[in-house]
N, C-alpha and C positions, 0 to 999 in steps of 0.2 A: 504494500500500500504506500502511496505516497501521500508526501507531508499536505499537512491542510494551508490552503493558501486564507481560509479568512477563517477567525474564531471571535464570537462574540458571545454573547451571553447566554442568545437564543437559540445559534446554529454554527454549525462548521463545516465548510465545504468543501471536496475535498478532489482533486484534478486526479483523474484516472486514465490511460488510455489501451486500445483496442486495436490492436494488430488484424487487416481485414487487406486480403488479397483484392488488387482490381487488374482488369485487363484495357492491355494498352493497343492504340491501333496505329500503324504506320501504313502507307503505302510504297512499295518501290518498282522502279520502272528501270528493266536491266536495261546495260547500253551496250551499242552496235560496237563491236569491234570485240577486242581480244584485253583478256586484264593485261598486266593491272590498269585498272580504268580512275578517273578521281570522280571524288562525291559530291555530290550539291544535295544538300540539308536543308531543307525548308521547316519552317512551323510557322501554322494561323495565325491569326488576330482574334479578336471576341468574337464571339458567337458565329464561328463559322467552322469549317470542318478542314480534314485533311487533302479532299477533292477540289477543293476551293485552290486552297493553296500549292495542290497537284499542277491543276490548269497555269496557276502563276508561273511554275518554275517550267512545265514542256514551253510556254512562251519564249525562254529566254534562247538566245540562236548557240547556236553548237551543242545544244544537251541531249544530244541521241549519241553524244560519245561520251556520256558520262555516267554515274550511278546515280538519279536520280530516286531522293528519299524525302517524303512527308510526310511527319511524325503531326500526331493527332492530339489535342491537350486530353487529360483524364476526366477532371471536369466537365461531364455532358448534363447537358439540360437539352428541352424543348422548345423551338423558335417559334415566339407568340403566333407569326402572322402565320406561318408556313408546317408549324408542326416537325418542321424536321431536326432531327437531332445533329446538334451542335454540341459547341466546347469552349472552355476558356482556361487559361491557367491561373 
C-alpha cells in the first residue's frame, strides 16, 4: 500500500495504482527496393488516427524507398460529429 497523500480528521486518501495491458496500433508501409532501407516515423495530432497521418507521410516524394511507419496514440475516444475512433496522446 502506498502512503496516504491527505489525512484529516475525517478521511484519508490514499493513491493506488493498477497495472492494465492496452494494445497499440501502428501502420507500416514496406518500401520498394532492397534493405537496408531508412525510416520515416510519423504520429497524429488530436483526434485523429494513424491513416490520417498515413496519407501525410505517402504525400511526401521519395517514400516508396523508405520504411514508412504510423504509430497511432493509445488514447482512443469517439469523434463527436463522425463517430469514428480517434486518438490523442
Amino acid at each position: 500500500m502506498d502512503k496516504p497523500l491527505l489525512r484529516d480528521q475525517k478521511s484519508t486518501v490514499i493513491e493506488e495504482t493498477v497495472v492494465t495491458p492496452t494494445h497499440g496500433r501502428y501502420l507500416v508501409v514496406p518500401p520498394v527496393g532492397v534493405d537496408p532501407v531508412p525510416m520515416l516515423v510519423g504520429f497524429h495530432g488530436y483526434a485523429e488516427s494513424s491513416d490520417v497521418q498515413l496519407s501525410r507521410l505517402r504525400a511526401i516524394e521519395g517514400c516508396e524507398r523508405w520504411l514508412v511507419v504510423s504509430i497511432q496514440a493509445l488514447n482512443r475516444f469517439y469523434q463527436r460529429r463522425t463517430e469514428e475512433v480517434v486518438a490523442s496522446w
